[in-house]
C-alpha positions in Angstrom: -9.5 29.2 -7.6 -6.4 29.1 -4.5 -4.9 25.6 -4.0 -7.0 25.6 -0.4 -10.0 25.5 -2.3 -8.7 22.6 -4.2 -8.0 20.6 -1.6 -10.3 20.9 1.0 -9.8 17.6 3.1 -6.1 18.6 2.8 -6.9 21.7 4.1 -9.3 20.2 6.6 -6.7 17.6 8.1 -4.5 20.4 8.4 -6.4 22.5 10.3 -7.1 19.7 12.5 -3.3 19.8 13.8 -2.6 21.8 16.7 1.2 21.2 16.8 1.4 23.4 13.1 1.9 27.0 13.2 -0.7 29.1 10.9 2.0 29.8 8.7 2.8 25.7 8.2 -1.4 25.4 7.9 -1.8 27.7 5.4 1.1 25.8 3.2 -0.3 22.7 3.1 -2.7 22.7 0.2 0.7 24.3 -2.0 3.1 21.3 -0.4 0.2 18.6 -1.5 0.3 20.1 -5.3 4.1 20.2 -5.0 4.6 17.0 -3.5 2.1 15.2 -5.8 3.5 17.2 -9.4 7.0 16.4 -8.8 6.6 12.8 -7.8 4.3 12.3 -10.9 6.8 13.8 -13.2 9.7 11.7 -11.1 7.2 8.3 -12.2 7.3 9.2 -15.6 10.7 9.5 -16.0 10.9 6.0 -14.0 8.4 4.6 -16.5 10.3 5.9 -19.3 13.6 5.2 -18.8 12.4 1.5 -17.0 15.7 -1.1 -17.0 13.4 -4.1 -17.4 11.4 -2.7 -20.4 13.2 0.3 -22.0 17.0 0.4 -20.9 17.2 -3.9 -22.2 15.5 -3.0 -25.1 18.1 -0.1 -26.0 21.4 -2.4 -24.5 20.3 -5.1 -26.8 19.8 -2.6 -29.9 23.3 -1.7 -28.8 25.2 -4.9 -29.1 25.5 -4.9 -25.2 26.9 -8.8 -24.0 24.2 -10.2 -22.1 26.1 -10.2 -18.8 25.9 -6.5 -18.5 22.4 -6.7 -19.6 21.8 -9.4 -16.7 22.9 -6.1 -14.2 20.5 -3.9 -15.1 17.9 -4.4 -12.9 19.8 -5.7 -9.8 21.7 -2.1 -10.0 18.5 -0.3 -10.7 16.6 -1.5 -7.5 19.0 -2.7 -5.3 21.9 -0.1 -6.0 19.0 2.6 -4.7 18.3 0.9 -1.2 21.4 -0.9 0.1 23.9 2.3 0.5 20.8 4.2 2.3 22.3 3.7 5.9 25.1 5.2 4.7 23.5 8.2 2.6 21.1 9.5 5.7 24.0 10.9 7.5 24.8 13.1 4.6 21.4 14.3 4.0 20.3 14.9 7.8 23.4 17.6 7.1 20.6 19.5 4.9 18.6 22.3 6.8 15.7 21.8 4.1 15.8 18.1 3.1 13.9 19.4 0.1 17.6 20.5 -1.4 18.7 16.6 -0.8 15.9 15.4 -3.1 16.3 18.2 -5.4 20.4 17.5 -6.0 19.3 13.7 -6.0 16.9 14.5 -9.1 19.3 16.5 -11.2 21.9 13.6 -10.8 19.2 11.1 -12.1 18.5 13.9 -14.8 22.5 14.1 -15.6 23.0 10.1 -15.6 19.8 9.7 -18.1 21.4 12.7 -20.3 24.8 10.6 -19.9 23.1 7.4 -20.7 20.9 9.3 -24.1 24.2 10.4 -25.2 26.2 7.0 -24.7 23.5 5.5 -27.0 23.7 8.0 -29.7 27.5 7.7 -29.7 28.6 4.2 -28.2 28.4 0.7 -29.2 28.9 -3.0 -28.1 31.0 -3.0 -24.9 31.7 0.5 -24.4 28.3 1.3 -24.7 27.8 -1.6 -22.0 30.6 -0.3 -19.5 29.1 3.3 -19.5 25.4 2.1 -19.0 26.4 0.4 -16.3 28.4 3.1 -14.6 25.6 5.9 -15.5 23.6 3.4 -13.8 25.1 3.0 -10.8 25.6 6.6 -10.5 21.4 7.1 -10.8 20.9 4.6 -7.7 22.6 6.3 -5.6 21.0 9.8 -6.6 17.6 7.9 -6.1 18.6 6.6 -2.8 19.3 10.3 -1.5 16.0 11.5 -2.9 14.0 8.1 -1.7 15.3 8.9 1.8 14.8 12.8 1.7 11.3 12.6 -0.2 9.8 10.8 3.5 11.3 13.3 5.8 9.7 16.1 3.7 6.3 14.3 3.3 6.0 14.3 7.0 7.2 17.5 7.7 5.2 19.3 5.8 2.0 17.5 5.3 0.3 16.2 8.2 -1.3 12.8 9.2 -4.0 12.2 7.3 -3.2 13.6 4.0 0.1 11.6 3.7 -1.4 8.3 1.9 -2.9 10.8 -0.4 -0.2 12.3 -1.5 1.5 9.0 -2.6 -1.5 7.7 -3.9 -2.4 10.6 -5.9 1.0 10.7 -7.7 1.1 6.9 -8.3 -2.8 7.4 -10.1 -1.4 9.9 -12.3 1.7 8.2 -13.3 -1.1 5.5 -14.0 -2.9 7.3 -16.5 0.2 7.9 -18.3 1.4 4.4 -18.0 -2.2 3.8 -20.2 -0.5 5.6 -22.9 2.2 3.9 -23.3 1.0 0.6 -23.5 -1.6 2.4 -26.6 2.0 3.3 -27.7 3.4 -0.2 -27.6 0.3 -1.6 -29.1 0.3 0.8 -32.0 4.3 0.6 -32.8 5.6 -2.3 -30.8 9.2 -1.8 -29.4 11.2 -3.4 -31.6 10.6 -0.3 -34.2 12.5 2.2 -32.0 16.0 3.0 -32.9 19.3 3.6 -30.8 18.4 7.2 -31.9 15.0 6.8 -31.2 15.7 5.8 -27.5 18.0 8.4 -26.9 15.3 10.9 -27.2 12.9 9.3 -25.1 16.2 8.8 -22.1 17.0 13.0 -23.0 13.2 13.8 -22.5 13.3 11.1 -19.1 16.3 13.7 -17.6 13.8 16.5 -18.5 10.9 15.4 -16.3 13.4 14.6 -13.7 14.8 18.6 -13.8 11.3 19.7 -14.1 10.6 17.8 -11.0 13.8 19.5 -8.9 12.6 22.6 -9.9 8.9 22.1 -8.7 10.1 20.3 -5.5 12.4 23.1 -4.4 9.6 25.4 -3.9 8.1 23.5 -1.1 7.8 25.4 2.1 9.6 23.5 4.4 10.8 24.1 8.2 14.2 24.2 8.2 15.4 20.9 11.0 19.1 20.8 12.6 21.6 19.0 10.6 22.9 16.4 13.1 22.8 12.9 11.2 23.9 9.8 13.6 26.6 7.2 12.1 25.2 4.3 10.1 26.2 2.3 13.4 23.9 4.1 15.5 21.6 3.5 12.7 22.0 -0.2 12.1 21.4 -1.3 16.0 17.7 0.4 15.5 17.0 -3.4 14.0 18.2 -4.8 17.0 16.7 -2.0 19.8 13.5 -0.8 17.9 10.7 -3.8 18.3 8.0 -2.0 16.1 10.6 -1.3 13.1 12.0 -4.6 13.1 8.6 -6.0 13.0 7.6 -3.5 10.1 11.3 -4.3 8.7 10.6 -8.1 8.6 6.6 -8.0 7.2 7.8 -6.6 4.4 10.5 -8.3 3.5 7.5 -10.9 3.5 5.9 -9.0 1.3 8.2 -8.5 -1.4 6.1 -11.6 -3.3 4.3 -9.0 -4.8 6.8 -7.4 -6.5 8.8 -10.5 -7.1 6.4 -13.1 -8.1 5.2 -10.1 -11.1 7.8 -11.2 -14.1 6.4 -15.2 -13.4 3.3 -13.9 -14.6 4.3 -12.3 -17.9 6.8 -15.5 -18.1 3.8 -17.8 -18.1 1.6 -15.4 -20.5 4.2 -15.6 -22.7 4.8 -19.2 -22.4 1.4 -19.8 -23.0 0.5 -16.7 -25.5 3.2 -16.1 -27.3 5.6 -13.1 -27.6 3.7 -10.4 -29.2 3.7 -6.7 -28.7 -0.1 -7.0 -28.0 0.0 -9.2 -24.9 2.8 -6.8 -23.6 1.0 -4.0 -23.9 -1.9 -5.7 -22.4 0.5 -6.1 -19.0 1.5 -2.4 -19.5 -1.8 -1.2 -19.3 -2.7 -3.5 -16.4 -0.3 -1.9 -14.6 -1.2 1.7 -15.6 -5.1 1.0 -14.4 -3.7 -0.7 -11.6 -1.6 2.3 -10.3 -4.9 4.8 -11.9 -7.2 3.2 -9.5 -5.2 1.8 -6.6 -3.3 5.0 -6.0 -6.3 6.9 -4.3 -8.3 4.2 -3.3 -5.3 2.6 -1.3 -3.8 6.4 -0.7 -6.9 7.6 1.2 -7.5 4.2 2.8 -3.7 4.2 4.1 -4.4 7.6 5.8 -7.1 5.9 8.0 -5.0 2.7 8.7 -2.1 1.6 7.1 -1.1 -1.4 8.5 -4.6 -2.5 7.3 -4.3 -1.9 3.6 -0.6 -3.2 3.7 -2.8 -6.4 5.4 -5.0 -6.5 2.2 -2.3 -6.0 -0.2 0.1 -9.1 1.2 -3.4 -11.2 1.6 -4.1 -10.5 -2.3 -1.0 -11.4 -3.0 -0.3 -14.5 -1.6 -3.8 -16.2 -2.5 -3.5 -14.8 -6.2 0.0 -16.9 -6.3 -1.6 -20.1 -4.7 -4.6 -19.5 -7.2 -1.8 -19.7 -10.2 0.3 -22.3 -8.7 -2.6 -24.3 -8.2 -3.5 -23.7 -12.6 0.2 -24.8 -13.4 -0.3 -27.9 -11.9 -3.7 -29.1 -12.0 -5.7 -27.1 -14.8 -2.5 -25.8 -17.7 -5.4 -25.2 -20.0 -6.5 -22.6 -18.1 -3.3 -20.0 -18.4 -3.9 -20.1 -22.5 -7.1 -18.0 -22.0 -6.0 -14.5 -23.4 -8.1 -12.5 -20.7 -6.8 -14.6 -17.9 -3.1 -13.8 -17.4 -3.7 -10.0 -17.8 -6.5 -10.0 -15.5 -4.2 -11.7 -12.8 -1.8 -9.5 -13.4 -3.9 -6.0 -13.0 -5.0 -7.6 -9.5 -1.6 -8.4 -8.3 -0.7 -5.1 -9.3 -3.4 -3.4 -7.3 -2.4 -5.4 -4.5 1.7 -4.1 -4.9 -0.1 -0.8 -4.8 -1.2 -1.5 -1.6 1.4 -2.8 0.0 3.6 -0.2 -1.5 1.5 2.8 -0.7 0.7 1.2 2.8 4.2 0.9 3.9 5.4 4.2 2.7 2.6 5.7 5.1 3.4 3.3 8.1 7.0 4.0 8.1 6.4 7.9 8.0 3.8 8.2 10.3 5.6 6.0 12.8 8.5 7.8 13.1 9.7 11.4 14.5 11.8 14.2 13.7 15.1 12.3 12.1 14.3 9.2 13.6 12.4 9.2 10.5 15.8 9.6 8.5 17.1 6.8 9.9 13.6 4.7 10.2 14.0 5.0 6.2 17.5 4.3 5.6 17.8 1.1 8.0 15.0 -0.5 6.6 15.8 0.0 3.0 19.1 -1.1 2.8 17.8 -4.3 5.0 15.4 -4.5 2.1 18.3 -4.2 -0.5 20.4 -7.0 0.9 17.1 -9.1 1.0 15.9 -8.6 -2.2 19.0 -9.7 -3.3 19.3 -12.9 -1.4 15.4 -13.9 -2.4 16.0 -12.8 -5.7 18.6 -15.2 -5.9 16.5 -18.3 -4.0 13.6 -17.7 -6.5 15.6 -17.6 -9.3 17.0 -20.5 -8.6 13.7 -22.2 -8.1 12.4 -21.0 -11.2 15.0 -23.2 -12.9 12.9 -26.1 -11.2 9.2 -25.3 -11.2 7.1 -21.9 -11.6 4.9 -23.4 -9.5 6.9 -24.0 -6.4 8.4 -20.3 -7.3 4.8 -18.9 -7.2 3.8 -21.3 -4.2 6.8 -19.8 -2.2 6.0 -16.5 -2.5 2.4 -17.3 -1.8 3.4 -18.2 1.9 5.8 -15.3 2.3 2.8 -12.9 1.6 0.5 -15.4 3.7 3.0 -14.7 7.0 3.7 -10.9 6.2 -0.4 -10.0 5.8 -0.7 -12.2 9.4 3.0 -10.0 10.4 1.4 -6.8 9.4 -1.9 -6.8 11.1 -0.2 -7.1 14.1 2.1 -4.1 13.6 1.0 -0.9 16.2 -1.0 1.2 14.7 1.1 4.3 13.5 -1.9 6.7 13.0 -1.8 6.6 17.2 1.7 7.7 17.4 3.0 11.5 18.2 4.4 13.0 15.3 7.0 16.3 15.5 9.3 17.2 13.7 
C-alpha cells in the first residue's frame, strides 16, 4: 500500500492546488507521514523528559535547592520563545529549513544525554548548576526547530491538510500519554531512582535523534536565505494589523494553559496527594490530546480562527464554572470524578486553541514572512507569559478564585478577539 493511498484527502487537497508542481503533489502524502512521525516522536520525548512532572521529580531526588528547582519551567517554556526574534535570522540562512529543525533536534537530543549523565554522576548543587545550563541550552534548540517546523509545514503541505498534521501528531503523543499515566498508576513516581531517570532522559535524546533523522528526509523546495534583522522584525507588531490582532488574542488565551496547575492544586487540596489522582490528570490529558488532536486538527483546516473561538470560549466559562464552586458550593471540588473531568475538558479546549493558532499563523502568512510571523509573536508571547505568570502567581497567594476568575475574562476577550480575526484560509499562500 503507497503513502497516497493512505492519505487520500491529503492527496486530494493536494491535488487541488494549482500553484504546486507535480513533483511537490506527488510528495505530499510522504511529507504528511514525515511531518506527523517526527513530531510524535519529538512529543514523546517532551512528555518524557517534562520539567513540571519528570525533570522536579529527578532535581528533588538529586538534592537540587529549591531555587533552581523554582527555574525549571520558566526556562523550559519561556527560554524556547523569547530569543525567537533573534533566532529567525539565522535559520532563514538555511536553503532547506528542514536542516534548522533537524540541528535544533540533535541539540535537544545532546542536552537530554548531558542532563541523563549529570544525574547519574552529579549531586546537590552541581547537579543543580548543570541542569540548569543543559536546560537553557535545550530552549534555544527548541526555539530554532519551533520556528523552522512552521516554515516547513507550509511549504510542503498545502492548505487544508495543515491542521491535520498537527493534530494527528498531538493524538498520537496522546495515546502514549495514556500509558504513562497506567505507568504512574501502577508504580507511582516516587519509586524511580536517579539511575532510573537517567534512563528514561537517555531514551528522551533517542526519540529526539530518531526524530532528526525522519524529518531530514522531507522533500522540501529549497527558499533563498535572506533573513531580515530582528528590528525589521519587531515593527511587524506595530505595521501588521492582522498579526497584532492574532498576537494579542492569544496572549488572551494563554488562561488555558495557565489556569491548568490551579486545577491539580485544588484536586489536591481537596483529594489528597496520591499517585492515583495524578495519574488520573495524566490520562486526562492523554485522551484529551487522543481525541482533540483530529477533531480540532481537521476542524482547524476548514476555519481556524473558529476552533481557536471555541477553545478560548471553553476555557474561560470552565474557569468561571470553578471559581464560582470555590466560593459558593466547596463541597463540590471533593467529588473524585469532578476535578479530573474539568480537567480533560480544559485540556481539550488548550488543544484547540493550540492546534487553532498554529494553523492561523501559518496559513496567514507568506514565503519568510512566515519566519518572521513566527518569531515576533513568540517571543511577544514569551515576555507575556512571563509578566502574567508573575500577576497570577501573585494572586494565587490571595485567592484561587480570583486567579481562576481572571483568567476566565482573559479567555472571555480573546474568544470575542479571535472571531474577529480575517479569516486565513482566504489568504494567498506561496512560498
Amino acid at each position: 500500500m503507497s503513502l497516497r493511498s493512505l492519505f487520500p484527502q491529503v492527496r486530494d487537497a493536494g491535488t487541488a492546488d494549482k500553484t504546486l508542481s507535480a513533483a511537490q503533489r506527488e510528495a505530499i502524502p510522504r511529507n504528511f507521514a514525515l511531518f506527523v512521525g517526527s513530531h510524535f516522536l519529538t512529543k514523546l520525548g517532551d512528555a518524557l523528559s517534562n520539567p513540571k512532572t519528570t525533570l522536579t521529580w529527578l532535581a528533588g531526588t538529586l538534592g537540587v535547592a529549591g531555587w533552581m528547582i523554582a527555574l525549571l519551567v520558566p526556562i523550559r517554556e519561556s527560554g524556547s520563545m523569547l530569543l525567537q526574534v533573534w533566532m529567525a535570522r539565522h535559520v532563514q540562512r538555511f536553503g532547506q529549513r528542514k536542516w534548522a529543525w533537524s540541528l535544533g533536534a540533535v541539540l535537544q537530543a545532546l542536552s537530554m544525554f548531558g542532563i541523563a549523565l549529570a544525574a547519574w554522576l552529579l549531586r546537590g548543587s552541581a547537579a543543580g548548576l548543570v541542569l540548569l545550563i543543559l536546560l537553557v541550552l535545550y530552549a534555544l534548540a527548541r526555539s530554532v526547530s519551533s520556528i523552522a517546523s512552521k516554515d516547513v509545514l507550509a511549504r510542503t503541505l498545502p492548505k487544508g491538510t495543515r491542521g491535520r498534521a498537527t493534530g494527528w501528531a498531538a493524538s498520537a503523543a496522546g495515546l502514549v500519554t495514556l500509558g504513562l499515566g497506567m505507568v504512574v498508576t501502577v508504580l507511582g513516581p516516587q519509586r524511580l531512582h536517579a539511575t532510573g531517570y537517567a534512563l528514561v532522559l537517555f531514551g528522551a535524546g533517542v526519540l529526539w535523534l530518531l526524530a532528526a533523522a525522519l524529518f531530514s528526509a522531507t522533500r522540501e523546495p529549497t527558499a533563498e536565505g535572506n533573513g531580515q534583522d530582528h528590528p525589521v522584525r519587531l515593527r511587524l507588531l506595530v505595521q501588521d494589523v492582522r498579526l497584532r490582532q492574532f498576537v494579542l488574542a492569544r496572549a488572551l488565551l494563554m488562561c488555558t494553559a495557565l489556569s491548568a496547575p490551579y486545577y491539580v492544586l485544588l484536586a489536591q487540596r481537596h483529594l489528597g496527594h496520591t499517585p492515583r489522582l495524578l495519574a488520573a490528570f495524566i490520562v486526562a490529558d492523554g485522551l484529551a490530546a487522543l481525541l482533540g488532536g483530529p477533531l480540532w486538527g481537521s476542524l482547524a483546516d476548514r476555519s481556524s480562527r473558529v476552533v481557536i473561538t471555541l477553545g478560548g470560549a471553553a476555557g474561560a466559562s470552565l474557569g468561571a464554572l470553578l471559581a464560582v464552586a470555590i466560593l459558593w458550593a466547596p463541597g463540590l471540588l471533593a467529588q473524585i470524578w469532578l476535578m479530573p473531568t474539568m480537567y480533560f475538558v480544559l485540556a481539550l479546549a488548550h488543544q484547540a486553541v493550540r492546534i487553532g493558532r498554529k494553523t492561523y499563523v501559518v496559513d496567514i502568512a507568506t514565503g519568510d514572512t512566515r519566519i518572521a510571523y513566527v518569531a515576533v509573536s513568540n517571543s511577544a508571547i514569551g515576555v507575556l507569559l512571563l509578566a502574567v505568570g508573575g500577576v497570577t502567581a501573585l494572586l494565587s497567594a490571595l485567592s484561587l478564585a480570583a486567579v481562576l476568575a481572571t483568567l476566565a475574562l482573559m479567555g472571555a476577550a480573546g474568544a470575542v478577539l479571535s472571531m474577529r480575526l480575517p479569516r486565513a484560509e482566504t489568504t494567498d499562500d506561496q512560498g
